[in-house]
Biopython code that builds the backbone (N, CA, C, O; Angstrom):
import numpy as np
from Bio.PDB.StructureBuilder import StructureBuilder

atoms = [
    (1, "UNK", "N", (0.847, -1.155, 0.000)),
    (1, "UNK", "CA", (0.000, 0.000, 0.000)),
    (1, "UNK", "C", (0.907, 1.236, 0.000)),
    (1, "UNK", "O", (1.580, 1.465, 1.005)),
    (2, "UNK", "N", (0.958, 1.939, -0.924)),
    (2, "UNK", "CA", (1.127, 3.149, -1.122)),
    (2, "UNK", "C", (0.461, 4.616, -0.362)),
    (2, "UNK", "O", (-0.684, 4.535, 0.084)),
    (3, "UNK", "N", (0.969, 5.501, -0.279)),
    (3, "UNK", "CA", (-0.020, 6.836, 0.070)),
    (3, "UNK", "C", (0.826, 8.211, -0.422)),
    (3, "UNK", "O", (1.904, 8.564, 0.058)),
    (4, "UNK", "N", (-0.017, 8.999, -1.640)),
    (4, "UNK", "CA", (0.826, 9.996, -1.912)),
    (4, "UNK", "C", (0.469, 11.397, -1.053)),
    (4, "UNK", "O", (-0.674, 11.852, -1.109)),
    (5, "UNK", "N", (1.620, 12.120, -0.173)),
    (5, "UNK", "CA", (1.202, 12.568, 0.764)),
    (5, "UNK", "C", (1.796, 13.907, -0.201)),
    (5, "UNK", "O", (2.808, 13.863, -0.901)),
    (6, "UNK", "N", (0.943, 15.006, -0.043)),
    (6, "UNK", "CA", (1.916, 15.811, -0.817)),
    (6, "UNK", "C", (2.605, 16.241, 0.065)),
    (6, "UNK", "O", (2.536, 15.827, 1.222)),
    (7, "UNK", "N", (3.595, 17.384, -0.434)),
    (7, "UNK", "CA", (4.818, 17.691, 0.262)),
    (7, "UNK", "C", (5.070, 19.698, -0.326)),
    (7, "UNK", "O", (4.138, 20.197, -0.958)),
    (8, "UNK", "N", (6.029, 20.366, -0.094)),
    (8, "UNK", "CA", (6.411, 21.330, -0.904)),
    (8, "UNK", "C", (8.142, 21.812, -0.835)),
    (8, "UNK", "O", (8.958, 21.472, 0.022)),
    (9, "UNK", "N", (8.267, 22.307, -1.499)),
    (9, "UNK", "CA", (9.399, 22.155, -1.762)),
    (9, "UNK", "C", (10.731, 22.936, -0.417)),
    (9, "UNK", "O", (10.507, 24.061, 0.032)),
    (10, "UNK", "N", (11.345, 22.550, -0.198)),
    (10, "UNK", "CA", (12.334, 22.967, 1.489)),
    (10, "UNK", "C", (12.865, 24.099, 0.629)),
    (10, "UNK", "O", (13.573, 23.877, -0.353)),
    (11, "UNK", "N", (12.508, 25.325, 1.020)),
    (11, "UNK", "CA", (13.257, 26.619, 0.908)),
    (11, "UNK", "C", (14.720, 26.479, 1.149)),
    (11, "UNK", "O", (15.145, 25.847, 2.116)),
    (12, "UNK", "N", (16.005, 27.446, -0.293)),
    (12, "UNK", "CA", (17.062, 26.788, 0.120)),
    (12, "UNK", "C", (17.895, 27.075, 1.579)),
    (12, "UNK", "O", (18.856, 26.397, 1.941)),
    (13, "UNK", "N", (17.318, 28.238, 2.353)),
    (13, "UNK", "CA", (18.374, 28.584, 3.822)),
    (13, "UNK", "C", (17.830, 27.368, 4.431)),
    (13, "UNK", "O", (18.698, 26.699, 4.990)),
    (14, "UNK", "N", (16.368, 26.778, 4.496)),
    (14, "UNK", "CA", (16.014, 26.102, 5.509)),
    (14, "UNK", "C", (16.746, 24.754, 5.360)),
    (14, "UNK", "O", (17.413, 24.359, 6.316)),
    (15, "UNK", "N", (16.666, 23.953, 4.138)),
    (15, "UNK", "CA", (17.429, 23.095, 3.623)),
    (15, "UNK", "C", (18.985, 22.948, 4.254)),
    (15, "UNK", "O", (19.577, 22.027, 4.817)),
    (16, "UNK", "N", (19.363, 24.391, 3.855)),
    (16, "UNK", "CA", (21.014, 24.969, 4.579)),
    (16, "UNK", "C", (21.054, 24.527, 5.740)),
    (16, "UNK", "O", (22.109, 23.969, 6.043)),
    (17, "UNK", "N", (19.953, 24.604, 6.808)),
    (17, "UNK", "CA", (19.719, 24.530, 8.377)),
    (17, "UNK", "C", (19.504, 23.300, 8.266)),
    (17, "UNK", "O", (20.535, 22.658, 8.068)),
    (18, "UNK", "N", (18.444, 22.627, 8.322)),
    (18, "UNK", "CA", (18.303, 21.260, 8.270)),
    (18, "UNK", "C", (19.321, 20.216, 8.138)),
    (18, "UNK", "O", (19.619, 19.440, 9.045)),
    (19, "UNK", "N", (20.091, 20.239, 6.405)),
    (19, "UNK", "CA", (21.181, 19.569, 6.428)),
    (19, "UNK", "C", (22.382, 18.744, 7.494)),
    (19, "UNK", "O", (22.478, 17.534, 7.696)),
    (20, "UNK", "N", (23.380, 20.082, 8.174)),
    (20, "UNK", "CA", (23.877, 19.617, 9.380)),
    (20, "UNK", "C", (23.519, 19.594, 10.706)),
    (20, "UNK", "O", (24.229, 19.362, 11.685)),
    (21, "UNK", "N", (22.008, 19.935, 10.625)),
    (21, "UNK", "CA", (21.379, 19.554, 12.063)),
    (21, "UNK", "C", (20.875, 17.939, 11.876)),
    (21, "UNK", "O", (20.488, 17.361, 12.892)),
    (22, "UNK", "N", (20.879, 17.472, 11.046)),
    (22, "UNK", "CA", (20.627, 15.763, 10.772)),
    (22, "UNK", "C", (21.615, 15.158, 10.886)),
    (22, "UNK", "O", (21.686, 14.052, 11.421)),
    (23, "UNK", "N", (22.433, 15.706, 10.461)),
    (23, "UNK", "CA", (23.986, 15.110, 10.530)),
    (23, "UNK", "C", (24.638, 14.908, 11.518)),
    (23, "UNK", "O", (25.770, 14.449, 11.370)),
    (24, "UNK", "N", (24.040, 15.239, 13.090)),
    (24, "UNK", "CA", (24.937, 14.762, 14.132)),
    (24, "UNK", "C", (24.378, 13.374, 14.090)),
    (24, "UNK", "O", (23.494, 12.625, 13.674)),
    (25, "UNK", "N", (25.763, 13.559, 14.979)),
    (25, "UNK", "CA", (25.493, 12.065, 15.571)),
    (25, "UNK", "C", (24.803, 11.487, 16.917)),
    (25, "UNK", "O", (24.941, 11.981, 18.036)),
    (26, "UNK", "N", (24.162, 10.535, 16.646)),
    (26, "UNK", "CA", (23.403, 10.197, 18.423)),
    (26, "UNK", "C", (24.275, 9.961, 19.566)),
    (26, "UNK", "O", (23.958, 10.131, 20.743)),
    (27, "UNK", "N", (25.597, 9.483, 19.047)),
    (27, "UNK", "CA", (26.750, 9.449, 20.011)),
    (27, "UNK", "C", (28.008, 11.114, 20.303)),
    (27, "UNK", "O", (29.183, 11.314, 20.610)),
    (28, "UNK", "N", (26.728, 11.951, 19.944)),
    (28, "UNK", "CA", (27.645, 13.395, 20.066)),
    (28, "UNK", "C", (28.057, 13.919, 21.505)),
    (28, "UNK", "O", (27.203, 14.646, 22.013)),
    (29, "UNK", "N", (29.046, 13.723, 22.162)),
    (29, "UNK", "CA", (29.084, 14.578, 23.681)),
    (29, "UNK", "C", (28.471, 15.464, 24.069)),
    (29, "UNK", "O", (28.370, 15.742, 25.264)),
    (30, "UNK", "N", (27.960, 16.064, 23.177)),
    (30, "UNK", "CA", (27.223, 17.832, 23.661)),
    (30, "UNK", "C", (25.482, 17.480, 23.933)),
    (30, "UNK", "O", (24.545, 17.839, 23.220)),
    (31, "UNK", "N", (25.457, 17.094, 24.533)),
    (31, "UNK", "CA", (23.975, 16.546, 24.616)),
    (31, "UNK", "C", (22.621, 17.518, 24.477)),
    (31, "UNK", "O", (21.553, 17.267, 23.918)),
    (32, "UNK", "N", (23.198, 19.121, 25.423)),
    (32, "UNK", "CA", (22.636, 19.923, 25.113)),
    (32, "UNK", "C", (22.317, 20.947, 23.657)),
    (32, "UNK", "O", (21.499, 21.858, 23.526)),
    (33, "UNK", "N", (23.152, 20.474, 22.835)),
    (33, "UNK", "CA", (23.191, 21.312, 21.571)),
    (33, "UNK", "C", (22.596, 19.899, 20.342)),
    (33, "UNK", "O", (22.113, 20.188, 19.247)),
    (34, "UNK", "N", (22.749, 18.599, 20.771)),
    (34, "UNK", "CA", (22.175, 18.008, 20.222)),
    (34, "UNK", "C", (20.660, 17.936, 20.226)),
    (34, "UNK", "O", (19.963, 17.918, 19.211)),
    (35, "UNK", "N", (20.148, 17.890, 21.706)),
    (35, "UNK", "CA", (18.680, 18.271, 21.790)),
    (35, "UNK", "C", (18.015, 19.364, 21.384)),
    (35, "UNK", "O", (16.892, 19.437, 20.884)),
    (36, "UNK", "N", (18.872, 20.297, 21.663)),
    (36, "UNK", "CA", (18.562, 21.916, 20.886)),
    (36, "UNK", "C", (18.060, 21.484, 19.008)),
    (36, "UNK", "O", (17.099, 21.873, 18.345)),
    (37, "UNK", "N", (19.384, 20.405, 18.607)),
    (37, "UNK", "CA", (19.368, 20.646, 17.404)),
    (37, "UNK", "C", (18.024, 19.635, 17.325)),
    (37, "UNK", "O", (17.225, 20.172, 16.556)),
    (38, "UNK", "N", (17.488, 18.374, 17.838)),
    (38, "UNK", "CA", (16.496, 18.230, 17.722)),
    (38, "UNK", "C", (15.430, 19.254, 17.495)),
    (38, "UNK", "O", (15.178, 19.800, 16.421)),
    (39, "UNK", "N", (14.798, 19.457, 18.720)),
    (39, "UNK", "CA", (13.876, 20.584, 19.118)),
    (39, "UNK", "C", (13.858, 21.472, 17.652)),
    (39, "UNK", "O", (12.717, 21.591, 17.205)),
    (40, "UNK", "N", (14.835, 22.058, 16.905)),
    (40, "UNK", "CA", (15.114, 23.254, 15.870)),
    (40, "UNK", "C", (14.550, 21.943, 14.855)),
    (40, "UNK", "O", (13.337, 21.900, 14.651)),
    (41, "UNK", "N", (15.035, 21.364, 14.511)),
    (41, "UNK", "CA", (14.267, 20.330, 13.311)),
    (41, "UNK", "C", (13.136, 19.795, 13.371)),
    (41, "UNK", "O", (12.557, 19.395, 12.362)),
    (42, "UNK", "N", (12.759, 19.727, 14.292)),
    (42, "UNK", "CA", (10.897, 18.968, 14.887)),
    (42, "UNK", "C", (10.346, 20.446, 14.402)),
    (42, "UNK", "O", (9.702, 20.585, 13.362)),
    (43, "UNK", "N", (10.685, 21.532, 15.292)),
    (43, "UNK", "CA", (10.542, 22.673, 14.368)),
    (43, "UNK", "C", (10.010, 23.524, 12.935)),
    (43, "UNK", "O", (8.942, 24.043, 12.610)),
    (44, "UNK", "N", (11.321, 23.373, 12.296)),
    (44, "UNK", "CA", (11.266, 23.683, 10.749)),
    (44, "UNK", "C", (10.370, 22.988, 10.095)),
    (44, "UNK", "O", (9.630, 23.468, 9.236)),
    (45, "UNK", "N", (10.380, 21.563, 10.537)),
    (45, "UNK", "CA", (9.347, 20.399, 10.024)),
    (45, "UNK", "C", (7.943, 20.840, 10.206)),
    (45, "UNK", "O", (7.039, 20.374, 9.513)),
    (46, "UNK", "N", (7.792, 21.523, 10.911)),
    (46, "UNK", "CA", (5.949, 21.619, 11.107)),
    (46, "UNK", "C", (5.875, 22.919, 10.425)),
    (46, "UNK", "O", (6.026, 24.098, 10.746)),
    (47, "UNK", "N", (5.545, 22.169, 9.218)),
    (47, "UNK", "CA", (4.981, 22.990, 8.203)),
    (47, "UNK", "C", (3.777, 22.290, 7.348)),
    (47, "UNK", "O", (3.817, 21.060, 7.344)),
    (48, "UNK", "N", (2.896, 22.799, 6.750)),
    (48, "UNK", "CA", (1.621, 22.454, 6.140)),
    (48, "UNK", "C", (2.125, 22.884, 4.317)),
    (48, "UNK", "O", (3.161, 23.548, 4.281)),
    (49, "UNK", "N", (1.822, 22.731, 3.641)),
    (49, "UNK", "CA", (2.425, 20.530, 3.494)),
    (49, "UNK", "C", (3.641, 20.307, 3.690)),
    (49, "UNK", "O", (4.437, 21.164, 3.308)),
    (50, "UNK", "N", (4.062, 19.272, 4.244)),
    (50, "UNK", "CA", (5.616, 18.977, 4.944)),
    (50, "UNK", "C", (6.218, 18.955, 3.961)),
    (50, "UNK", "O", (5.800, 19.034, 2.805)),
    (51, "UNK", "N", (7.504, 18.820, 4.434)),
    (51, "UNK", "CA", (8.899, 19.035, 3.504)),
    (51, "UNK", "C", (9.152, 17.466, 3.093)),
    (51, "UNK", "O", (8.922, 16.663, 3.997)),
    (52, "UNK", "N", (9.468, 17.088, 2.205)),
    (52, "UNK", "CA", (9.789, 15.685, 2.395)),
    (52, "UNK", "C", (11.034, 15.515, 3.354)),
    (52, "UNK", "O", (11.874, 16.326, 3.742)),
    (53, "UNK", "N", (10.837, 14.084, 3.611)),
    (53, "UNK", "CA", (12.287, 13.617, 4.097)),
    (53, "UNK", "C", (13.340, 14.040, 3.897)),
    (53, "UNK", "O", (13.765, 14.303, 2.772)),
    (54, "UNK", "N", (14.032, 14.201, 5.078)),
    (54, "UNK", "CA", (15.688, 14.541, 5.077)),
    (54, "UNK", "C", (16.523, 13.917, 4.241)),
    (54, "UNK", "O", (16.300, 12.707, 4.293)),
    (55, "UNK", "N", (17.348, 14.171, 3.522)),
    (55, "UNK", "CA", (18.756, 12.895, 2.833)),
    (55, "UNK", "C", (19.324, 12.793, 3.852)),
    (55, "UNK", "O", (19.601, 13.713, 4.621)),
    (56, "UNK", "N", (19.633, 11.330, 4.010)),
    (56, "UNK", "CA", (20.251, 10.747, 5.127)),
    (56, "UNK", "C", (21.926, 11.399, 5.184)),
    (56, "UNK", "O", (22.600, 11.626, 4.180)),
    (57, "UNK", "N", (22.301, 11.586, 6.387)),
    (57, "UNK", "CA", (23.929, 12.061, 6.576)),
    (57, "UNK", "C", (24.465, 11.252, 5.608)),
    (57, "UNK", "O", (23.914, 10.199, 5.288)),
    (58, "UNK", "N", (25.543, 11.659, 5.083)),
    (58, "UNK", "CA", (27.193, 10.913, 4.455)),
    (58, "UNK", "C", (27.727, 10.820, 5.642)),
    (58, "UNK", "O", (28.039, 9.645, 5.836)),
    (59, "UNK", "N", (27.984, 11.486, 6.529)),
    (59, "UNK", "CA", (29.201, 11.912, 7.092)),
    (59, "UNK", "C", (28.698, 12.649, 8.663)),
    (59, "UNK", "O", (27.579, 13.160, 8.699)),
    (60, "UNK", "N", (29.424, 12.664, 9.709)),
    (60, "UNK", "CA", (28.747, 12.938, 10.878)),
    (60, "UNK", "C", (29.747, 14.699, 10.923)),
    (60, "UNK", "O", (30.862, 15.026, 10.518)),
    (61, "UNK", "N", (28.637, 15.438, 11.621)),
    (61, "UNK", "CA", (29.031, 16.884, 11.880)),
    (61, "UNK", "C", (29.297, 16.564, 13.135)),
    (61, "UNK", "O", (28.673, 15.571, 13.508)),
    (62, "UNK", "N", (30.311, 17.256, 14.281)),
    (62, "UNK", "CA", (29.957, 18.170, 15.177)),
    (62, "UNK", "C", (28.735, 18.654, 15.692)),
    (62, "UNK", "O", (27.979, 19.283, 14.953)),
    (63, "UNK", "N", (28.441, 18.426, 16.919)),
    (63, "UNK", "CA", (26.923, 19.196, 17.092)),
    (63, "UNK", "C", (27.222, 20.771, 17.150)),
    (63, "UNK", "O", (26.336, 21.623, 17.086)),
    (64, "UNK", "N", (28.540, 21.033, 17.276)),
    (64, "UNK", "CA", (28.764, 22.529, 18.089)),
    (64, "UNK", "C", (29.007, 23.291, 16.300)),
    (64, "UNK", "O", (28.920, 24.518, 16.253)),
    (65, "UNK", "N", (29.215, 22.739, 15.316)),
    (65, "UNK", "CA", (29.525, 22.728, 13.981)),
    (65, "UNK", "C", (28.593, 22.736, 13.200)),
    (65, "UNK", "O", (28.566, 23.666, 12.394)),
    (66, "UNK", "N", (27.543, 21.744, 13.163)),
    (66, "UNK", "CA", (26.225, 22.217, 13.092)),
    (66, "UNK", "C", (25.474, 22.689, 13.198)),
    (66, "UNK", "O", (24.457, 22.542, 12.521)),
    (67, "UNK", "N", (25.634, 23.503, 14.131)),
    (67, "UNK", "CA", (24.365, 24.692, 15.451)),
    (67, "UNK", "C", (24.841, 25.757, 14.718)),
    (67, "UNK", "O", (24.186, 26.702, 14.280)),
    (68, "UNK", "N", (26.413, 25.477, 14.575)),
    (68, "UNK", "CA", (26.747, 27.238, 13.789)),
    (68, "UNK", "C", (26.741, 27.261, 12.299)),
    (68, "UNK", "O", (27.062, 28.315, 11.750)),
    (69, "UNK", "N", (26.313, 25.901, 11.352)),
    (69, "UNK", "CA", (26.000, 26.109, 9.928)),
    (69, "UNK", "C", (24.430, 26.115, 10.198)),
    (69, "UNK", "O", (23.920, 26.766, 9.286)),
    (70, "UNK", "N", (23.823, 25.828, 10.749)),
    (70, "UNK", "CA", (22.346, 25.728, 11.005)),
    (70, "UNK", "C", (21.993, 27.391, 11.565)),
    (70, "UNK", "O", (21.102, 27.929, 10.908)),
    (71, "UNK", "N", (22.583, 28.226, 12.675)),
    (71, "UNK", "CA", (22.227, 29.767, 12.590)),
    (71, "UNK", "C", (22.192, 30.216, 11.645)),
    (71, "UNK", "O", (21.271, 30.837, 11.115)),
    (72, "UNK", "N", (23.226, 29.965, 11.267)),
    (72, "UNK", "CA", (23.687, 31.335, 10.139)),
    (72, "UNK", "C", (22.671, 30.844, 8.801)),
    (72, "UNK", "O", (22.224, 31.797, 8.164)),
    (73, "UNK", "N", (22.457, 30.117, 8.543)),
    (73, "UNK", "CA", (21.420, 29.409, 7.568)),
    (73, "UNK", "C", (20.135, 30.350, 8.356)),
    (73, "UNK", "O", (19.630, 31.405, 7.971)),
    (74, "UNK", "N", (19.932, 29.800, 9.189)),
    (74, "UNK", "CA", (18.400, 30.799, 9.905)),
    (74, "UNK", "C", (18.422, 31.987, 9.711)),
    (74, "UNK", "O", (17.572, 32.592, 9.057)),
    (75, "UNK", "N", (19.630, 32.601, 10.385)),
    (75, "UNK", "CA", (19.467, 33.936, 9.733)),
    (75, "UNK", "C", (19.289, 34.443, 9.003)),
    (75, "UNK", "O", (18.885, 35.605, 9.055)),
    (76, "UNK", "N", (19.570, 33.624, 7.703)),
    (76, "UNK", "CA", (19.920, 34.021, 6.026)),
    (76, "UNK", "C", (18.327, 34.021, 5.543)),
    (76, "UNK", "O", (17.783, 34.640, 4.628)),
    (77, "UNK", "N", (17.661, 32.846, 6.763)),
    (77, "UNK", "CA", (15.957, 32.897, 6.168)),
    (77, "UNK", "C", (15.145, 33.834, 6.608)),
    (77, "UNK", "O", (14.073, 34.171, 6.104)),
    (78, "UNK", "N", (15.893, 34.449, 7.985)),
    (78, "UNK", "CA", (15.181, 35.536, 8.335)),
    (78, "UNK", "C", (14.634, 36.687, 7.542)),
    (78, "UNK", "O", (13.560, 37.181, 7.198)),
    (79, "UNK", "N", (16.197, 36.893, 7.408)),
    (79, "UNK", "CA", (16.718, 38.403, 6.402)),
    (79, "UNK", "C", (15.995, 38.046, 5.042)),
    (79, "UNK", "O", (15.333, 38.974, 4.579)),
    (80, "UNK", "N", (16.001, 37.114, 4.469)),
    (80, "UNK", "CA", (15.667, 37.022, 2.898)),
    (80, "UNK", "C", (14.148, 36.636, 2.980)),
    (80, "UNK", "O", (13.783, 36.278, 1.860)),
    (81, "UNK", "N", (13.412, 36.594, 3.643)),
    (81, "UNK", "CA", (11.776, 36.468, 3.564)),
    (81, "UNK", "C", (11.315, 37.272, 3.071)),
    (81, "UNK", "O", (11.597, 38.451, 3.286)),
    (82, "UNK", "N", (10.196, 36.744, 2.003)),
    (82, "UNK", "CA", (9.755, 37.852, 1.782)),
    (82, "UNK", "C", (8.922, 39.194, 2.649)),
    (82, "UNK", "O", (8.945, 40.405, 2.430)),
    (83, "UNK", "N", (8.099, 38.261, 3.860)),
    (83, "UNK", "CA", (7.638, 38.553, 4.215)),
    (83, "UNK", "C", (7.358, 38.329, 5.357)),
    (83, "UNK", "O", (6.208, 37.992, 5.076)),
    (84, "UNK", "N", (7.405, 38.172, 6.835)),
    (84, "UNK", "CA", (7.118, 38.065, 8.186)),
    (84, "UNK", "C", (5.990, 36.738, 7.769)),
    (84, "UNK", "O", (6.522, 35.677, 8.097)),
    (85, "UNK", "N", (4.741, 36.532, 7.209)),
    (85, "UNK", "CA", (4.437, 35.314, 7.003)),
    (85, "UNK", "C", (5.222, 34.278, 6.753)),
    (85, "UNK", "O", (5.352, 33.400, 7.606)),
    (86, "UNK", "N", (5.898, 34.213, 5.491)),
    (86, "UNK", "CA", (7.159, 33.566, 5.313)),
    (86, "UNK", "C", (8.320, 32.912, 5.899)),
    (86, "UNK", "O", (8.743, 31.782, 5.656)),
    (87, "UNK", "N", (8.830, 33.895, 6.809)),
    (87, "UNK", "CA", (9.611, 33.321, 7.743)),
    (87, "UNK", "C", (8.562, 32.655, 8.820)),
    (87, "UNK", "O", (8.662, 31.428, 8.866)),
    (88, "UNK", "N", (7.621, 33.201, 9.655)),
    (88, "UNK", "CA", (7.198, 32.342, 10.424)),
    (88, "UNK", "C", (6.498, 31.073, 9.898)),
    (88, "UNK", "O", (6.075, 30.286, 10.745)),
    (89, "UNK", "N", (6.339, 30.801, 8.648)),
    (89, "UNK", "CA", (5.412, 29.689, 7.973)),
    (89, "UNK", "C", (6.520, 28.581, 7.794)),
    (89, "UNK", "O", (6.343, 27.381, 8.003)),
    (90, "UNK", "N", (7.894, 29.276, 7.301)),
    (90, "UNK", "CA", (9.263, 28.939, 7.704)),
    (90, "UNK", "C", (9.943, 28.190, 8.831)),
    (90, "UNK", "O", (10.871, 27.382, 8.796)),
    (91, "UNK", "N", (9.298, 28.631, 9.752)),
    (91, "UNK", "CA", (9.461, 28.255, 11.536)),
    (91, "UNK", "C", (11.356, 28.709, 11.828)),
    (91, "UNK", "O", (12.114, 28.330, 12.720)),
    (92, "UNK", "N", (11.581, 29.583, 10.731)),
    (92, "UNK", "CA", (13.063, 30.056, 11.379)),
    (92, "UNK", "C", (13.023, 30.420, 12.545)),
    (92, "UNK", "O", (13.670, 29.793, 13.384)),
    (93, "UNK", "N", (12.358, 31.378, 12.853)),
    (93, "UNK", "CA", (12.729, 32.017, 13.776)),
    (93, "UNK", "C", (12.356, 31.276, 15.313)),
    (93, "UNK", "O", (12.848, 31.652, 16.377)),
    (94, "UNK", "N", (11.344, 30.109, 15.159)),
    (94, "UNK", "CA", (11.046, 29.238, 16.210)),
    (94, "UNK", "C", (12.558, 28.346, 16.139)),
    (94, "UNK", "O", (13.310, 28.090, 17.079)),
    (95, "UNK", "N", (12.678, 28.051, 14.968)),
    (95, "UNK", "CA", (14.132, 27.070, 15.384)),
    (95, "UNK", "C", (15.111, 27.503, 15.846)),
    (95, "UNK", "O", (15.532, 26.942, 16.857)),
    (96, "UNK", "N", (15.819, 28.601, 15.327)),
    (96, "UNK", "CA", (16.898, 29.833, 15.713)),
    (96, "UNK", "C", (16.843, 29.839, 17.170)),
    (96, "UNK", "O", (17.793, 29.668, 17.934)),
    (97, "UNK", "N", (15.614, 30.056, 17.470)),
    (97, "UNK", "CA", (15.589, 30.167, 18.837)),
    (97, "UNK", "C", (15.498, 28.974, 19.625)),
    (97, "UNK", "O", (15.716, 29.118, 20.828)),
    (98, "UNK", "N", (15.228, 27.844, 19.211)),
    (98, "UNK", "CA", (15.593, 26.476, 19.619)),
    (98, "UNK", "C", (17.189, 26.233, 19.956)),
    (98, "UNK", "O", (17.645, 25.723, 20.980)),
    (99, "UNK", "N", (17.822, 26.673, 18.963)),
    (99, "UNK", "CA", (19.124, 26.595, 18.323)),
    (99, "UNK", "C", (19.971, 26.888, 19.925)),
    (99, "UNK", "O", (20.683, 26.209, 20.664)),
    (100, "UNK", "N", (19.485, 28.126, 19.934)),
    (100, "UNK", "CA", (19.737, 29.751, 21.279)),
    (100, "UNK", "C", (19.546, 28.751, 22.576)),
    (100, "UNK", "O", (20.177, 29.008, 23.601)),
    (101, "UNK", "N", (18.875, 27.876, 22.535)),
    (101, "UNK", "CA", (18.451, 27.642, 24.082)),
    (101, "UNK", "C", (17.726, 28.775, 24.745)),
    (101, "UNK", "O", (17.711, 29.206, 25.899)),
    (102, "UNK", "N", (17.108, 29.127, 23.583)),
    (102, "UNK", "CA", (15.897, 30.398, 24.185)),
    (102, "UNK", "C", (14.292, 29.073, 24.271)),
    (102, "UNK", "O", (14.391, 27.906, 23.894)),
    (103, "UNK", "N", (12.762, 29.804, 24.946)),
    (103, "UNK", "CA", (11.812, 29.334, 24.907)),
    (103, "UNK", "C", (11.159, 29.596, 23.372)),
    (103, "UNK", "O", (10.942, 30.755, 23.019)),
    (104, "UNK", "N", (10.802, 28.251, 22.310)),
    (104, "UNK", "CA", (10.163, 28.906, 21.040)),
    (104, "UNK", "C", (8.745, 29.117, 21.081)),
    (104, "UNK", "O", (8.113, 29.061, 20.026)),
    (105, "UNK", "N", (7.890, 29.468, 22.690)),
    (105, "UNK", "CA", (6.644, 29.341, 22.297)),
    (105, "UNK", "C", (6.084, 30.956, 21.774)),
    (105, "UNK", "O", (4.860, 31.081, 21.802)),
    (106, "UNK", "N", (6.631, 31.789, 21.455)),
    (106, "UNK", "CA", (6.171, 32.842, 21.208)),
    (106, "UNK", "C", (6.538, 32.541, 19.555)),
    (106, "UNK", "O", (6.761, 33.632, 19.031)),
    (107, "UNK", "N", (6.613, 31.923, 19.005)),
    (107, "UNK", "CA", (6.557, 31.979, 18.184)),
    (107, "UNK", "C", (6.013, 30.750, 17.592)),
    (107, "UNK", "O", (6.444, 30.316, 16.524)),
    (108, "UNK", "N", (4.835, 30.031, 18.428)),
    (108, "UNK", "CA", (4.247, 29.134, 17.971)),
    (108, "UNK", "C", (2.974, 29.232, 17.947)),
    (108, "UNK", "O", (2.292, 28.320, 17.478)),
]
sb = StructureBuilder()
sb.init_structure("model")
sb.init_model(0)
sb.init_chain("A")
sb.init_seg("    ")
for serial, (resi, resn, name, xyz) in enumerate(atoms, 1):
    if name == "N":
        sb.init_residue(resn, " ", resi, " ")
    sb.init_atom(name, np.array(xyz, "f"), 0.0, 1.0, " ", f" {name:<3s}", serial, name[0])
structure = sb.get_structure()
């Protein structure tokens, strides 16, 4: 059984973010920046219609290496939105702030 779920297409900063926040590893020491980086991807993901699936890692990041290609990616979605809908439909600025070890419910 099949089910075609639609999907839309991952904007490229968010993509940027996403990428090496998948890429840690479950055996990363930083436990706190790994959960962060959870939390920021559960995140970005809740979007209406979802993004498809992640491409699986090649290669394992750094969690502390990831958090900082994954900001600066957020930021880049901040700044380049078109529009305050956008980014929040985006969930940058909920993940960013995941990222921060800030609370993202103001922006949920």
């Amino acid at each position: 059984m099949t089910f075609d779920v639609p999907t839309q297409p991952v904007p490229v900063h968010i993509r940027q973010a996403l990428d090496p926040l998948v890429a840690i590893s479950a055996d990363d020491p930083d436990l706190d920046l790994a959960f962060r980086a959870i939390e920021a991807v559960a995140t970005l993901r809740t979007v209406r219609p979802i993004y498809p699936p992640p491409i699986p890692a090649t290669a394992w990041i750094p969690a502390e290496r990831a958090v900082e290609l994954a900001s600066a990616a957020l930021d880049r979605a901040i700044v380049n939105a078109s529009s305050a809908e956008e980014a929040i439909r985006a969930g940058a600025g909920a993940a960013a702030a995941a990222l921060a070890g800030r609370p993202v419910d103001g922006f949920l």
